[in-house]
N, C-alpha and C positions, 0 to 999 in steps of 0.2 A: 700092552698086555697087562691083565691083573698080576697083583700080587698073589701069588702061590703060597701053598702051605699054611699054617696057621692061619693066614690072614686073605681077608679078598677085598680087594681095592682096585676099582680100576682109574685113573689118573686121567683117561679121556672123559670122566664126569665133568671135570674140572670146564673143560672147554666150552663156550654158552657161546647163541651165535648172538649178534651185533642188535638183533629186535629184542633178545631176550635180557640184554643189559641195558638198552633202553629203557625197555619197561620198568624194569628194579630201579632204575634211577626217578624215574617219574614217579613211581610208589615212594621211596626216599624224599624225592623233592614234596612231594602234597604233604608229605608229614610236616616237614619240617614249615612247609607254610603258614597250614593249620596253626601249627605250636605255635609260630611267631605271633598271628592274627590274635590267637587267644591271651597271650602272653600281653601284647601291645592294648587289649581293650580290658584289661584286669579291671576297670573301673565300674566301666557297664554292665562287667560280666555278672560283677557282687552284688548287684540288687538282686539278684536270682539265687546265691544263696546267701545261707546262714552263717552267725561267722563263725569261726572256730580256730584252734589254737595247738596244729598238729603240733609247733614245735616244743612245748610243755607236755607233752602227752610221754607216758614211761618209755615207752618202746622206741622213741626219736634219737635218732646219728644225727641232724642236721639244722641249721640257724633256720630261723625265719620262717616266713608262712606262703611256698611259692605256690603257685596256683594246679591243682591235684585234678587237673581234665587232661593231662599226657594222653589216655586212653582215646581221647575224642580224635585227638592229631591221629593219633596210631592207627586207629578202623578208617577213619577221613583217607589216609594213604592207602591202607591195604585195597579198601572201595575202589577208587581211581584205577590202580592197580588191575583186579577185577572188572573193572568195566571196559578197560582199556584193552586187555590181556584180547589172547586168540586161544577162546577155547571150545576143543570139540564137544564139550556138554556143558554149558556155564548151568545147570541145574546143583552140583554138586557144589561148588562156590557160594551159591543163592542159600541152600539149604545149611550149609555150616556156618554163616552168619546167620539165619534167622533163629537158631536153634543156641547160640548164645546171645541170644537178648535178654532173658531170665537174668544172667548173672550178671549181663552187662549193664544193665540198668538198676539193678540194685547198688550194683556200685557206684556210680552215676551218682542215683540218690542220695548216698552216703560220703560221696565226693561232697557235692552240693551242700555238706553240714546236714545233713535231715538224722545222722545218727542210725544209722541203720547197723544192730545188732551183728556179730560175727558169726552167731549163730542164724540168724535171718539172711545172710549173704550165702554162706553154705547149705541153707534149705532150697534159696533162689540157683544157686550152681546142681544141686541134686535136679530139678526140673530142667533146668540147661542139657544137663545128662538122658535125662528121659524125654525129653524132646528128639535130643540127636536119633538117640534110636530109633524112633517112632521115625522119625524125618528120613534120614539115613538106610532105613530099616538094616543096622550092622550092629553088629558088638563084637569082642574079643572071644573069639571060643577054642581059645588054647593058651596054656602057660608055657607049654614046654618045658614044663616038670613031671615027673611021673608020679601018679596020683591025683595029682590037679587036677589034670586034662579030661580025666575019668569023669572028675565032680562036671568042669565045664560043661560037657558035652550035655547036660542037664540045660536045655535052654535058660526055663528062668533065673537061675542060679549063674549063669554065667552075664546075662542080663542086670541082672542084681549088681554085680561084682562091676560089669563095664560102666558101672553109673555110680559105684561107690568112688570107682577111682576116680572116673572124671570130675569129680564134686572133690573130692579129696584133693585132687593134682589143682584146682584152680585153687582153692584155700592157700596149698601150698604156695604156688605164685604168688599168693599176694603177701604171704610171710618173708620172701624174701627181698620183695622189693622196700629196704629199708639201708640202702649206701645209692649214689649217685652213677647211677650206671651199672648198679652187681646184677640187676634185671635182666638190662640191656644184654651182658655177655653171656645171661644165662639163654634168652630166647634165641638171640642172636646165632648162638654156637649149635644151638639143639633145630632149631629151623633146617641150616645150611646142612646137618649131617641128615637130616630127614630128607631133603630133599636133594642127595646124594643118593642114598638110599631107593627112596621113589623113584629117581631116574632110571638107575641102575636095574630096575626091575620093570622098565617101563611104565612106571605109572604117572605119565606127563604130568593129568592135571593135577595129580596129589602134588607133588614135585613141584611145580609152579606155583603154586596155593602154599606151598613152604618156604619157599625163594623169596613170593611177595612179602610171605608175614615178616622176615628176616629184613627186606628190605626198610621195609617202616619202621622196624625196631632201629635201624642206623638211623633214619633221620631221628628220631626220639631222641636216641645215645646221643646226637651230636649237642644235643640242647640241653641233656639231663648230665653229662657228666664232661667235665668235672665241678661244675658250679651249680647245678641241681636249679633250672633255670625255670622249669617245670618239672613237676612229678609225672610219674605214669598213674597214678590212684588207684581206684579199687575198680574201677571202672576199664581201666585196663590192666590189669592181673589178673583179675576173675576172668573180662573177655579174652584175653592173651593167652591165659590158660588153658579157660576150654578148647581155643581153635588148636591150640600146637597138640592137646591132649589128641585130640577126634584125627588129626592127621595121623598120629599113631596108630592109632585105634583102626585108622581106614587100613594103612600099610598092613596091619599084623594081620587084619581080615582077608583082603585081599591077595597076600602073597605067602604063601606058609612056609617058603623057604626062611623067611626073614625070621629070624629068633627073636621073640620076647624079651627075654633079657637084655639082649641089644638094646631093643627101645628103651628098658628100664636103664639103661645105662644112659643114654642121651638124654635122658630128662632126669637122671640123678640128683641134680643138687636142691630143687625142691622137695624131692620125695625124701631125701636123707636128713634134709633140715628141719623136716615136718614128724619125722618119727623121731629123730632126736630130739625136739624139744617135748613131743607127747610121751617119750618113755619119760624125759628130769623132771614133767612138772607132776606124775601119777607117781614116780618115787621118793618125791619131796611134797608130794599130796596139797599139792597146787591144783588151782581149778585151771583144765585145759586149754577153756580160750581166752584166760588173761591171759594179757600183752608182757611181754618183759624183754629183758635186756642182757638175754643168754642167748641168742643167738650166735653162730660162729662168726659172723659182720661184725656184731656187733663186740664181741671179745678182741675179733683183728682190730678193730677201731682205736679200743685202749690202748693194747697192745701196743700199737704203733705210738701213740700218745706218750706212753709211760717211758719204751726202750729210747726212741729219736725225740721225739718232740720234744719231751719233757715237761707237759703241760699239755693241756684240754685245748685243743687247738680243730675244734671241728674241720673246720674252713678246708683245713688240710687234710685232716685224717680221713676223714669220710671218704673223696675219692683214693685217696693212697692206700685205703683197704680194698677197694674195690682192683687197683691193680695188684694186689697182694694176693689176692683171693683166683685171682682170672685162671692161673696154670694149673689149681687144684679143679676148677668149673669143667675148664676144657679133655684133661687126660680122660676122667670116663667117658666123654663125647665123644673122645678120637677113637677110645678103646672100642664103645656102642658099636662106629663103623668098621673098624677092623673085623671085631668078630663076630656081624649081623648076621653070619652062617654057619656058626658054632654056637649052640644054643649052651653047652655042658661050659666050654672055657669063657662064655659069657655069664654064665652063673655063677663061676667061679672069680672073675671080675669083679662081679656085683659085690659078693663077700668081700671080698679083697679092698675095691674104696668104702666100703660103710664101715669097714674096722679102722682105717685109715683117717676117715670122717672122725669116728667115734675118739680115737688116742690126739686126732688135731684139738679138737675142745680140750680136752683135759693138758695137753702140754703145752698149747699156746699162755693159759693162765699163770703153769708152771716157771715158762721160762719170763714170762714179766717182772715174774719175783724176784730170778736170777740174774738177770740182768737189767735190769733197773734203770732207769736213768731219773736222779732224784726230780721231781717238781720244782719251780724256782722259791728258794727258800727265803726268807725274810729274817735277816737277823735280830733285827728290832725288834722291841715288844710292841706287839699292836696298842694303839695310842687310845689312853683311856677315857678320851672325849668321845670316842667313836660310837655309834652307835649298833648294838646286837640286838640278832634277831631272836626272839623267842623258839625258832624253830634250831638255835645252837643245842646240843645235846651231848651227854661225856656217850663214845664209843670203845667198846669191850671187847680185844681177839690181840693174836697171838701174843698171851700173857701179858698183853698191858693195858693200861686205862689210859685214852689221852679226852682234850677236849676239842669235838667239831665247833667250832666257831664259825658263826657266818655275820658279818658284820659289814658293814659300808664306814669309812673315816669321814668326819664333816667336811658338809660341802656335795658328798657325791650322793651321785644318783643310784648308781649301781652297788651291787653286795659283790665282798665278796667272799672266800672258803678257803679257810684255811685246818688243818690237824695241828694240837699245841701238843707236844708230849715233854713234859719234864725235866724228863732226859736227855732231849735232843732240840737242836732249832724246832722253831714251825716254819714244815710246809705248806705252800698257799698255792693253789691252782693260778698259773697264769692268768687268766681272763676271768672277766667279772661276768656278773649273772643280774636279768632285766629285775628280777625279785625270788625274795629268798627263797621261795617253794622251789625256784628252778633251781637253785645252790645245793638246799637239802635232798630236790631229786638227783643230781649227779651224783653226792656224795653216797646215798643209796645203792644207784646203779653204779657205783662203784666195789661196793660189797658186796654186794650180788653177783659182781661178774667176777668175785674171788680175788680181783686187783690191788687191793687194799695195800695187800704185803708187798708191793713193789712201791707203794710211796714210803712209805718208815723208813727212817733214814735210817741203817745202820740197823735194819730188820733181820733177827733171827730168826731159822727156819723155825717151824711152829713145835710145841712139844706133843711128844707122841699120847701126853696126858691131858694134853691143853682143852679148856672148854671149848664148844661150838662158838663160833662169832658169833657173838649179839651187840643189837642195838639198841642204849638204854633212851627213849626220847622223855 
């Protein structure tokens, strides 16, 4: 029996028969092949492209430079999946893969090193979108707001809006895939309750077409986190985005019981992380598709560093944000399916986690300050044979001047970072850096993500008169 009242769930979704978890296995398994195949021929594969150097790049959580064709395993399974699948119209399957090739191959290209613009990947996702429709012939023509719904009913304007998001929602995707797996439980979570949903309403093939993408997202996860063995790339976020967006898109069309907001709720955490980083960089009058290192991943990331680790310990953080982060992913997912037939207390939802979103940014910074856990400090004075980097510089915030120091002692290869402040020991980041630009980018992206005041030992809260932080280089 469903859940009554508030909520409607019905629990016999859950039940798949024995072909139908076959097939998700076989979907699962071709990923994970792929991935390996790709993985094991990384030599061959790099005559084809360019080289490139994601782990230096601003916006990077993670070491090394694993190989960013994830996306190829991903579609390779879902395909398998779909050819294999028993479905009464495989024209609907056919047509929502050819109509992300646009975005899918942009990213692709830009996997490949060729440097393909974010702005040029989001033009190629906008065509992704007008393709679907064209393809599809569907879009969204209802908000289940009042007043919206009015404008919708306005064909091209709702047309307009179905292709804004869709290009919008894959950007988003590929904003987030930036920890070892935070991807994975974002499609993962949002597939399986779509296709909860599609069931539940009959709508097999959407529903299976959900199931599968879900599926390949597991074999991905198993290879991408926790050692980030391959990326998913742009190539699958962009493509990963438009297929889970257009599944939406079919259900909302398709079935007008199912509330919009719901859907908005299952696919929350790219939307929330994509308007939260466009509201900080237009209020801090940043250009909106530089990369940086404000996202909520990536604040858990220090976070964790600062409190436990106590030192820059990617290796580790990276996925221990990713499970950090999974309970905040999942709650609007659960909520999405609880209330896909209450459009008012799903809107009320919505408000409800993007405030929650909104106060997690600003209090996770807070409490790193609070609670602290010092970096390993060095008693010593660093030894005056060593050699410094030109790129050392004195840094200026809460009321005091210390000096960043990035230096290597003879003999080594590597640099490393340390803050000297007068008053206090220097602390020195655990682990060394391949060359200084990488030293002086974490030390950056450590100001930037407000973190600062949790290395200073013996750090007061700031004054209510104190200047801005700055950085004198």
């Amino acid at each position: 029996m469903p859940i009554t009242g508030f909520f409607r769930f019905d629990p016999q979704l859950l039940h798949l028969s024995p072909e139908v978890w076959a097939l998700l296995l076989i979907s699962a398994l071709a990923t994970v092949i792929v991935a390996l195949a790709v993985v094991a021929n990384r030599r061959p594969l790099s005559r084809l492209m360019r080289e490139r150097d994601d782990a230096q790049a601003v916006q990077s959580s993670h070491t090394g430079n694993p190989l960013r064709l994830g996306g190829v395993a991903i579609f390779a399974g879902l395909g398998a999946g779909i050819l294999i699948g028993d479905w009464e119209d495989a024209t609907l399957p056919a047509l929502l893969l050819m109509s992300a090739l646009p975005a899918l191959l942009a990213g692709l290209w830009e996997d490949l090193g060729h440097r393909v613009s974010p702005f040029r990947r989001l033009l190629a996702s906008f065509v992704a979108g007008a393709v679907a429709v064209a393809a599809l012939g569907s879009w969204v023509m209802r908000a289940d707001l009042p007043g919206l719904d009015g404008l919708m009913a306005f064909a091209p304007l709702a047309i307009l809006l179905t292709v804004f998001v869709s290009a919008g929602f894959c950007h988003a995707t590929n904003l987030v895939d930036g920890m070892n797996g935070l991807a994975g439980v974002i499609i993962i979570s949002a597939s399986i309750a779509l296709a909860l949903l599609a069931q539940g309403a009959g709508q097999g093939d959407l529903a299976l077409m959900a199931a599968l993408l879900g599926a390949a997202m597991v074999g991905f996860f198993l290879l991408n986190w926790p050692f980030g063995t391959i990326f998913m790339g742009d190539a699958g976020s962009y493509g990963v985005g438009h297929t889970l967006i257009w599944i939406a898109f079919l259900l909302a069309a398709r079935e007008p019981d199912i509330a919009v907001p719901a859907l908005l709720l299952i696919l929350f955490w790219p939307f929330a992380d994509t308007l939260h980083s466009i509201a900080r960089r237009l209020s801090s009058r940043a250009p909106v598709f530089a990369p940086d290192r404000m996202h909520l991943h990536q604040k858990m990331r220090r976070f964790i560093e600062i409190v436990w680790l106590g030192g820059a310990h990617r290796q580790r953080s990276n996925p221990m944000a990713t499970l950090a982060l999974a309970p905040m992913i999942v709650m609007p997912v659960i909520a999405g399916v609880l209330l896909s037939h209450d459009a008012r207390a799903a809107w009320i939802a919505l408000a409800v986690f993007g405030g929650l979103f909104a106060v997690t940014n600003v209090a996770i910074t807070r409490m790193a300050v609070r609670r602290r856990r010092k970096f390993r400090q060095e008693t010593e004075t660093v030894a005056q044979t060593s050699e410094c980097s030109p790129l050392s510089h004195t840094y200026t915030g809460y009321g005091r001047t210390m000096l960043v120091r990035i230096y290597r002692k003879t003999g080594e290869k590597d640099w490393r970072l340390a803050i000297i402040d007068r008053d206090n020991a220097p602390v020195e980041w655990a682990n060394t850096f391949a060359t200084d630009a990488a030293a002086a980018a974490e030390f950056q992206a450590t100001v930037e993500n407000g973190m600062i005041g949790g290395l200073l030992t013996d750090n007061p809260p700031p004054r209510k008169d104190a200047q801005p932080i700055s950085a004198d280089r």
